[in-house]
LUMKOLZA-768986 format. One record per residue (C-alpha): residue in one letter; x, y, z; residue number from 0. Coordinates in Angstrom, 2 decimals. Layout:
residues N
<rec r="a" u="X" v="Y" w="Z" k="NUM"/>
...
end
This chain:
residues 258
<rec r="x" u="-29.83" v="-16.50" w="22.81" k="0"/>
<rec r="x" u="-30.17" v="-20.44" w="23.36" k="1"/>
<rec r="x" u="-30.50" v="-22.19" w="20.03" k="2"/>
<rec r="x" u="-31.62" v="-26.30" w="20.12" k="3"/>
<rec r="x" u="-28.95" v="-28.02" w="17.17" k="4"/>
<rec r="x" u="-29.16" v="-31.81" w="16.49" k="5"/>
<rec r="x" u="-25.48" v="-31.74" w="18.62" k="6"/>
<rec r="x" u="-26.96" v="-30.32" w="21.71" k="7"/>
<rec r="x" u="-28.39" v="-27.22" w="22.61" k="8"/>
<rec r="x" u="-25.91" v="-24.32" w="22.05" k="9"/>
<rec r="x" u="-26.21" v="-20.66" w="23.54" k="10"/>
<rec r="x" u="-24.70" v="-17.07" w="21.45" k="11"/>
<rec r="x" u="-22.01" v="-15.28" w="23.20" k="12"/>
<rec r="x" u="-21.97" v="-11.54" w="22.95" k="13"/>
<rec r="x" u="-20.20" v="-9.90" w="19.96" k="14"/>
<rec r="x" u="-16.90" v="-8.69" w="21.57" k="15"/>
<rec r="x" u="-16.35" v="-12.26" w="23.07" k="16"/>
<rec r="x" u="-12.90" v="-13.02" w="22.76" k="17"/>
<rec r="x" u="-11.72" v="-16.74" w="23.66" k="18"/>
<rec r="x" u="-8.95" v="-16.73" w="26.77" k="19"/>
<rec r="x" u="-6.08" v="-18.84" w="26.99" k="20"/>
<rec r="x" u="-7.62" v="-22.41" w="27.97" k="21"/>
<rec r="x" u="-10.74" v="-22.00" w="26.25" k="22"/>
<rec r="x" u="-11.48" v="-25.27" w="23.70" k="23"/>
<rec r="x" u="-12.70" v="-24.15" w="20.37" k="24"/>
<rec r="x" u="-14.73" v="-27.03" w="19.08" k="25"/>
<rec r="x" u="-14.02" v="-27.41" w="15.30" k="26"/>
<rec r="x" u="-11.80" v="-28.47" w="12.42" k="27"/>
<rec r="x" u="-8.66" v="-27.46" w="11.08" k="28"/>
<rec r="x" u="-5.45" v="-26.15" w="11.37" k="29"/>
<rec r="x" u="-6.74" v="-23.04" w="13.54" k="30"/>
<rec r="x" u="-8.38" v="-25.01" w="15.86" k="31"/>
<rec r="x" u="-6.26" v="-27.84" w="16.76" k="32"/>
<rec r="x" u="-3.40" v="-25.55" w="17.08" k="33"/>
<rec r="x" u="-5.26" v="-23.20" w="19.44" k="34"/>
<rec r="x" u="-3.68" v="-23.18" w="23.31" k="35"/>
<rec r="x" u="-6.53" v="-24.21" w="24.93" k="36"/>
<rec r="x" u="-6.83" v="-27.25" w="22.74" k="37"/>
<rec r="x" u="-3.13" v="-28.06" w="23.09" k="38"/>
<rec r="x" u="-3.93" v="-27.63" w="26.82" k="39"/>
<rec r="x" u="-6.88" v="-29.81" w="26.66" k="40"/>
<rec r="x" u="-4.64" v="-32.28" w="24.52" k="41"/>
<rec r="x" u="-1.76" v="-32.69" w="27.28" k="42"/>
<rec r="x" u="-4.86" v="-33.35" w="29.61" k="43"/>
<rec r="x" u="-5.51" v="-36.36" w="27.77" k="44"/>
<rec r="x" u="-2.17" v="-37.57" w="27.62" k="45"/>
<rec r="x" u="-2.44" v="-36.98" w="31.86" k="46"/>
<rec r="x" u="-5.06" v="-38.83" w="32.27" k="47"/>
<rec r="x" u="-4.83" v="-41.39" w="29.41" k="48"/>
<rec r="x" u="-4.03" v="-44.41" w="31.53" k="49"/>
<rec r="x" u="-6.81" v="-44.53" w="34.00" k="50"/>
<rec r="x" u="-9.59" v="-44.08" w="30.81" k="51"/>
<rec r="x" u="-7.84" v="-46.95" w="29.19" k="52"/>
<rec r="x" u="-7.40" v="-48.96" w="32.16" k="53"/>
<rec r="x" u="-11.25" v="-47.79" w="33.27" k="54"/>
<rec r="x" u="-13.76" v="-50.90" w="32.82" k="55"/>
<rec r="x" u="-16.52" v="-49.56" w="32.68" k="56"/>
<rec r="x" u="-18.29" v="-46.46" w="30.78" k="57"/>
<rec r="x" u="-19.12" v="-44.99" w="34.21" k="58"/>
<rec r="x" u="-15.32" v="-45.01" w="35.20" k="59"/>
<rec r="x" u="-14.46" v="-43.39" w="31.69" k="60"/>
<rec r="x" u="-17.20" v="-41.11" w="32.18" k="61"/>
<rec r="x" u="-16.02" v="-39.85" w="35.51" k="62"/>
<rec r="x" u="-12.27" v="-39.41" w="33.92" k="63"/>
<rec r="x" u="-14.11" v="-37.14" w="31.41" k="64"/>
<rec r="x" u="-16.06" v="-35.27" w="34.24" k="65"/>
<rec r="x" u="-12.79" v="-34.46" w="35.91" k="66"/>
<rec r="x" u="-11.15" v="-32.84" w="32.63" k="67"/>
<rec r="x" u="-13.74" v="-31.17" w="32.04" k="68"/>
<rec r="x" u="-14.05" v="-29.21" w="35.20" k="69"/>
<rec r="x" u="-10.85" v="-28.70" w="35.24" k="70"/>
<rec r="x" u="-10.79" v="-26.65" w="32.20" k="71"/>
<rec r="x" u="-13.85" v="-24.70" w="33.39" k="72"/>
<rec r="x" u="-12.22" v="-23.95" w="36.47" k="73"/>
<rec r="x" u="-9.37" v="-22.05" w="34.30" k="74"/>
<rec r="x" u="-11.85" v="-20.38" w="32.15" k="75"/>
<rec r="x" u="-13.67" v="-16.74" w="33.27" k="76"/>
<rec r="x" u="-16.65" v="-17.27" w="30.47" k="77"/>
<rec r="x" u="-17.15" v="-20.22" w="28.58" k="78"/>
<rec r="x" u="-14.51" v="-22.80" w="28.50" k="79"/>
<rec r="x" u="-16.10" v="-24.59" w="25.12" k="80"/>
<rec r="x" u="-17.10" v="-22.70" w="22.15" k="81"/>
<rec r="x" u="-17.70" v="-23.14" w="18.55" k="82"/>
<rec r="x" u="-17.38" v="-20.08" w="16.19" k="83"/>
<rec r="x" u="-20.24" v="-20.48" w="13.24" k="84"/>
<rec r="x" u="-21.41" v="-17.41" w="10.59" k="85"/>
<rec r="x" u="-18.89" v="-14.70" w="12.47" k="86"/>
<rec r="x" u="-20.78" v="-15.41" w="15.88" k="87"/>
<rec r="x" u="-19.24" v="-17.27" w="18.78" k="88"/>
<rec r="x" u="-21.38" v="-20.13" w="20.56" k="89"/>
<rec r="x" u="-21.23" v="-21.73" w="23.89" k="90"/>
<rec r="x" u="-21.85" v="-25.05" w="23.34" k="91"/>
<rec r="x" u="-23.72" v="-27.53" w="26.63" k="92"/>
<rec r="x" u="-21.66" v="-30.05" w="28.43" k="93"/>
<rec r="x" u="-22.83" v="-32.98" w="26.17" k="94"/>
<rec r="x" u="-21.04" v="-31.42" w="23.38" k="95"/>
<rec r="x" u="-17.66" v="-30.62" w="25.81" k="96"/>
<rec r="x" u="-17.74" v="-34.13" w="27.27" k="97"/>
<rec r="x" u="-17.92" v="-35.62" w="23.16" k="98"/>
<rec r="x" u="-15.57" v="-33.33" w="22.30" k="99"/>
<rec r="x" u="-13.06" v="-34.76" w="25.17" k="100"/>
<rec r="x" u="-14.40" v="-38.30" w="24.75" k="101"/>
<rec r="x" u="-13.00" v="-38.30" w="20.69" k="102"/>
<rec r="x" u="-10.09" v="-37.17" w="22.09" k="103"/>
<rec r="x" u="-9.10" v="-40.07" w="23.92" k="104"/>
<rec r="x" u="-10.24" v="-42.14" w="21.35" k="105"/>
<rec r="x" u="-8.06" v="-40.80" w="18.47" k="106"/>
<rec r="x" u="-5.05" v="-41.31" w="20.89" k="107"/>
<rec r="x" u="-6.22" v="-44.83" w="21.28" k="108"/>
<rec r="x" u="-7.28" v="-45.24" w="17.70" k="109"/>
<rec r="x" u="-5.79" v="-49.06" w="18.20" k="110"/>
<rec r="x" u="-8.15" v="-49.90" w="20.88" k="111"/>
<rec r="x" u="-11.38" v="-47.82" w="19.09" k="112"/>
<rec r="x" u="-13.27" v="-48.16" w="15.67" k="113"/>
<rec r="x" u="-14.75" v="-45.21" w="16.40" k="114"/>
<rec r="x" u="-11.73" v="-42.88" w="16.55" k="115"/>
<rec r="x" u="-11.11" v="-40.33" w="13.75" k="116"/>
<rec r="x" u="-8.31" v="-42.03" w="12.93" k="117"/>
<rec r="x" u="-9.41" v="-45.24" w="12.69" k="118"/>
<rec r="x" u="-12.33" v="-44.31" w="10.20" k="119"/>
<rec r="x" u="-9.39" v="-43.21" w="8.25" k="120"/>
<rec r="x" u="-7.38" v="-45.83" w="8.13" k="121"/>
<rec r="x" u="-10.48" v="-48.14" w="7.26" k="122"/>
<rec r="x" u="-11.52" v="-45.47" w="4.35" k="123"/>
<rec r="x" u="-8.11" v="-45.65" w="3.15" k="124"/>
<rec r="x" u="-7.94" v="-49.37" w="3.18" k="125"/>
<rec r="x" u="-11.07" v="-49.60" w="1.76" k="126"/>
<rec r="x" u="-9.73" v="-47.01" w="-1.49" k="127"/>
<rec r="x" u="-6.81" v="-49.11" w="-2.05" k="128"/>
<rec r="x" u="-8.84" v="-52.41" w="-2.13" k="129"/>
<rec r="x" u="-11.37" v="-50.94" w="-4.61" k="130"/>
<rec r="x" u="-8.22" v="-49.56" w="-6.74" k="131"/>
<rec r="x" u="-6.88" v="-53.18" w="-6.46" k="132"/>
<rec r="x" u="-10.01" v="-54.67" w="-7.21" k="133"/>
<rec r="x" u="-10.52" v="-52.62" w="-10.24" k="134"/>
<rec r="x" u="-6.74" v="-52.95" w="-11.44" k="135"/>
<rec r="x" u="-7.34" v="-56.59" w="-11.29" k="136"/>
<rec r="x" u="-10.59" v="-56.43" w="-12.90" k="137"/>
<rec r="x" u="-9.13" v="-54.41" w="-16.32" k="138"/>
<rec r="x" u="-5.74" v="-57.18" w="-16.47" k="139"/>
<rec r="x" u="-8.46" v="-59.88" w="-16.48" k="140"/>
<rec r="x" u="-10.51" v="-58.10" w="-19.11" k="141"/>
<rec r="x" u="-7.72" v="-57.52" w="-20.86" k="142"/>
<rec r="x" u="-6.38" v="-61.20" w="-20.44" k="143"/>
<rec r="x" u="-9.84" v="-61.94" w="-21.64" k="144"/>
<rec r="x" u="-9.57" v="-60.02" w="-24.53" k="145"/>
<rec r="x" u="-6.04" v="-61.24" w="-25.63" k="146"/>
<rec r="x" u="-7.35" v="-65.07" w="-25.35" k="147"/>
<rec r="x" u="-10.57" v="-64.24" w="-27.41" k="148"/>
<rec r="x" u="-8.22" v="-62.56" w="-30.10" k="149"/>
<rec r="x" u="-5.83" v="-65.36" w="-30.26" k="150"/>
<rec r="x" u="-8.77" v="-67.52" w="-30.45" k="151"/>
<rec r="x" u="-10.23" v="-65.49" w="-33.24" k="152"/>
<rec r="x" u="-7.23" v="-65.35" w="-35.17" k="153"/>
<rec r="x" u="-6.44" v="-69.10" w="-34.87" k="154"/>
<rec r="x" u="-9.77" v="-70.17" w="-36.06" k="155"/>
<rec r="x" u="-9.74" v="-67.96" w="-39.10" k="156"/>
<rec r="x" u="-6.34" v="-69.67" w="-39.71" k="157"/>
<rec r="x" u="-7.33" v="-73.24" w="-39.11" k="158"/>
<rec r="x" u="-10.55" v="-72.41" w="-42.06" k="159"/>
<rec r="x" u="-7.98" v="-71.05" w="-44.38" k="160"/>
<rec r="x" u="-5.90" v="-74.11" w="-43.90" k="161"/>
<rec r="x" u="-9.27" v="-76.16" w="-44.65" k="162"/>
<rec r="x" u="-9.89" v="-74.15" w="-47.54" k="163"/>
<rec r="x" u="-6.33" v="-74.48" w="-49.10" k="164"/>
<rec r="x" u="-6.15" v="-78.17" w="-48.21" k="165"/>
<rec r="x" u="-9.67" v="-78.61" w="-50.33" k="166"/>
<rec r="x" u="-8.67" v="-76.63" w="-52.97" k="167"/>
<rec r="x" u="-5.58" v="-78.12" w="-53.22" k="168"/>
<rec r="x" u="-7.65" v="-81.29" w="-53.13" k="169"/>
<rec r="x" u="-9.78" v="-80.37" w="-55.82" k="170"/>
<rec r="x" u="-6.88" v="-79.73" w="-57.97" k="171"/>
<rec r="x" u="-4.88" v="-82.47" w="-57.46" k="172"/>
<rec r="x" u="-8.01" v="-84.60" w="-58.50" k="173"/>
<rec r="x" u="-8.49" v="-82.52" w="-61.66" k="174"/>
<rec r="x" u="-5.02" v="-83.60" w="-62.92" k="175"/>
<rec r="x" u="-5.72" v="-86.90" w="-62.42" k="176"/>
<rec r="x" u="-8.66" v="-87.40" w="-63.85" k="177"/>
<rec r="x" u="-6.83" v="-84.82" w="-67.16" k="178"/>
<rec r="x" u="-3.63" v="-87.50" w="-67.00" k="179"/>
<rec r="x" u="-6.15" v="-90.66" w="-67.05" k="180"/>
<rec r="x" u="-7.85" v="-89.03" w="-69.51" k="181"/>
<rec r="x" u="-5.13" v="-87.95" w="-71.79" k="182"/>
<rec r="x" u="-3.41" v="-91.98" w="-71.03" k="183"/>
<rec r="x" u="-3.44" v="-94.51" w="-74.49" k="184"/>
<rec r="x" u="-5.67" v="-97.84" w="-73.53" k="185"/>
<rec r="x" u="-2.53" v="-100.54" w="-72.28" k="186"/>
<rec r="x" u="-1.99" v="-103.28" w="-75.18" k="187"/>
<rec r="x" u="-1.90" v="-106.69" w="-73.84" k="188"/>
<rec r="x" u="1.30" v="-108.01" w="-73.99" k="189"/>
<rec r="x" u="1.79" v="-110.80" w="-77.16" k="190"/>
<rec r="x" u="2.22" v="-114.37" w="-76.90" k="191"/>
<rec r="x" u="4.67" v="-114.52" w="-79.07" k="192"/>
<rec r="x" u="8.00" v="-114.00" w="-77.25" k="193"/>
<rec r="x" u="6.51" v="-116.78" w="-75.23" k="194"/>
<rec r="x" u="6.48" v="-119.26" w="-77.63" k="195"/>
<rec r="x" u="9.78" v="-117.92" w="-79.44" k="196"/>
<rec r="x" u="11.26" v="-118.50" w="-76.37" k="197"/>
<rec r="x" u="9.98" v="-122.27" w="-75.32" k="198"/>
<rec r="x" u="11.10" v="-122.56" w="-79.11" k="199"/>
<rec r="x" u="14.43" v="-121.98" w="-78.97" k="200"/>
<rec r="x" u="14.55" v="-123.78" w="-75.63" k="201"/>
<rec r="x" u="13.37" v="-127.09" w="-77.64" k="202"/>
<rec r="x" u="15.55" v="-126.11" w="-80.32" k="203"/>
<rec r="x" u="19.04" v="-125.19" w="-78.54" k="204"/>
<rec r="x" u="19.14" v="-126.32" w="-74.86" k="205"/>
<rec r="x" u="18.62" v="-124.33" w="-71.95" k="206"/>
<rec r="x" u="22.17" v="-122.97" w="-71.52" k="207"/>
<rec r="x" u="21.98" v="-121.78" w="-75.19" k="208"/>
<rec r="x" u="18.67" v="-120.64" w="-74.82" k="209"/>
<rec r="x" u="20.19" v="-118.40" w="-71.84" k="210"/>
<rec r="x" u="23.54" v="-117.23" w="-73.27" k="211"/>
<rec r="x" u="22.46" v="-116.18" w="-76.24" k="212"/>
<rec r="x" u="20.88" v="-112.53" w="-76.11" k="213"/>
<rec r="x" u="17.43" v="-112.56" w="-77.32" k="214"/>
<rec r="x" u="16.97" v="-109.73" w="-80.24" k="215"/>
<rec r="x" u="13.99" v="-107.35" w="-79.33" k="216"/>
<rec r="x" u="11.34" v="-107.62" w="-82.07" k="217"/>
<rec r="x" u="8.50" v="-104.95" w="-82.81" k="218"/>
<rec r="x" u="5.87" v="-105.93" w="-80.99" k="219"/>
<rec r="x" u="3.14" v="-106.67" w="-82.50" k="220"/>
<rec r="x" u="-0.32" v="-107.18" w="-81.58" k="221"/>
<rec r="x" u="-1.96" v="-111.05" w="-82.34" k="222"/>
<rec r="x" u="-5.01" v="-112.12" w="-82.67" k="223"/>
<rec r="x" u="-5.91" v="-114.45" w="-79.44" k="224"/>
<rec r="x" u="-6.95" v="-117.25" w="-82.44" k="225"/>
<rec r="x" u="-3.71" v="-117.47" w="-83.96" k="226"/>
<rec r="x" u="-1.52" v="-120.66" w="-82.92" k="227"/>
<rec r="x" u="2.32" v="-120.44" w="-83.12" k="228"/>
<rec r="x" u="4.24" v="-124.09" w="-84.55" k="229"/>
<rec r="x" u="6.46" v="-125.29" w="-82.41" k="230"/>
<rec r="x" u="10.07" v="-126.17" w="-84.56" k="231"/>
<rec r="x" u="10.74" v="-129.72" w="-83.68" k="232"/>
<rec r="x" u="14.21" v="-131.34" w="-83.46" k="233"/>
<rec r="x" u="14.65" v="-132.61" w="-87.06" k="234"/>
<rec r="x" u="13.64" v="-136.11" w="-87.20" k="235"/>
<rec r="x" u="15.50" v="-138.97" w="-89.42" k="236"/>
<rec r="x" u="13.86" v="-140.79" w="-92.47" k="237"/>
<rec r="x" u="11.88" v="-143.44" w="-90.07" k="238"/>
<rec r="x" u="11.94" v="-142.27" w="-86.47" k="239"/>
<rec r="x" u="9.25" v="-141.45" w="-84.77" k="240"/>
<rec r="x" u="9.03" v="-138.68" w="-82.37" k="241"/>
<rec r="x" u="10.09" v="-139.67" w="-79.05" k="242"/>
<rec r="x" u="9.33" v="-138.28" w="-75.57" k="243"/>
<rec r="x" u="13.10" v="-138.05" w="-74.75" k="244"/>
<rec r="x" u="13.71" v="-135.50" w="-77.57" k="245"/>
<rec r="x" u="11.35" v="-133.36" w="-74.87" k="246"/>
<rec r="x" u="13.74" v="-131.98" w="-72.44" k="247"/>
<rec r="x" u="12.31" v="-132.76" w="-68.65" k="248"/>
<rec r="x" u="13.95" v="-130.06" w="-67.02" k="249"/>
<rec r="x" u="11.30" v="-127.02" w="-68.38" k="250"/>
<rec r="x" u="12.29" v="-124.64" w="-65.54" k="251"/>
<rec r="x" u="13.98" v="-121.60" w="-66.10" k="252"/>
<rec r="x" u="12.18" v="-120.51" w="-69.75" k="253"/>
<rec r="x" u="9.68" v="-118.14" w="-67.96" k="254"/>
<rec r="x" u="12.43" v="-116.26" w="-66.02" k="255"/>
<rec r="x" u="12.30" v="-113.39" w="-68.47" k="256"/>
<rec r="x" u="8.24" v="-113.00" w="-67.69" k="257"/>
end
């Protein structure tokens, strides 16, 4: 029975089929790869793997291919390349065989082809651990994020406690001034009259006495602004009259103590 797959066109082998020593089995896994004819096929590769890599063109690889794969079907009694599939062995057509031996030299040469199994893997992998780096970084800088917007947070609540302690403290300190200017007695102008006790005894005694001799601290007392203070005079004789010399010139020095 010939059956038409998107790979090729494939044709059923007869139930007691049994695969012979350098027949390929086309597949995946352990089973497979480990197989004789595919280690046979494999050492073919590594035969011939310096003319397909030195080949230029596809024609020349092709032709490397070509010679393989006869080679193999010259070994083989009954089908040389066959894929097993629902308990039922299938002969797969030479496009599939020459694919098959083409992917071979490619995963040996994985460095030189994209295409190669190999190569897919080792992009897929790279790609993984550039996504898990990419996403590591992305959750340190969300977290970063997060740590900056908390600090920020807590340092602005801070800063409007601060404001709110400063104006209450303020407020209170403006309170108790406006309680201690309240609770202050009106200031008493000083009186004139240690003024003109002392310009008195100045007249009277002389400066030096004026200055040695303590002055007594007397209750003060308030006076009216109307009230004029006598001067004592020097005493005068029987006839004399007051003369400007009895005035001392030197006045300087009685308003020290103001």
């Amino acid at each position: 029975m010939v059956q038409m797959t998107r790979r090729g066109i494939r044709t059923r082998l007869p139930n007691d089929f049994i695969p012979e020593k350098h027949t390929v089995l086309c597949g995946r896994g352990k089973e497979y790869t480990s197989s004789t004819g595919n280690q046979h096929l494999k050492s073919l590769v590594h035969k011939y793997l310096q003319p397909y890599s030195e080949a230029k063109s596809k024609v020349a690889k092709s032709s490397v291919v070509s010679e393989i794969m006869g080679q193999i079907k010259g070994l083989c009694s009954d089908a040389a390349f066959v894929k097993l599939e629902k308990d039922a062995w299938w002969e797969v057509d030479d496009a599939f065989a020459r694919e098959k031996i083409g992917c071979m030299f490619r995963d040996t040469l994985h460095t030189k082809y994209r295409s190669s199994t190999k190569a897919k893997f080792a992009r897929k992998k790279a790609k993984e651990t550039k996504s898990r780096s990419d996403s590591s970084a992305f959750s340190l800088s969300s977290m970063a994020d997060e740590s900056v917007q908390s600090m920020v947070s807590t340092l602005s609540s801070s800063s409007a406690e601060t404001c709110y302690s400063s104006d209450y403290a303020a407020e209170i300190f403006e309170q108790s001034c406006l309680m201690n200017a309240q609770k202050a007695e009106p200031t008493t102008f000083k009186p004139m009259g240690d003024y003109y006790s002392l310009l008195s005894s100045y007249l009277t005694f002389g400066p030096n006495q004026a200055v040695q001799q303590p002055q007594q601290q007397q209750p003060k007392k308030l006076c009216n602004p109307t009230d004029f203070c006598v001067m004592p005079m020097k005493p005068l004789s029987n006839s004399q009259p007051v003369q400007l010399d009895d005035i001392p010139d030197d006045l300087s020095g009685i308003f020290d103590d103001f």
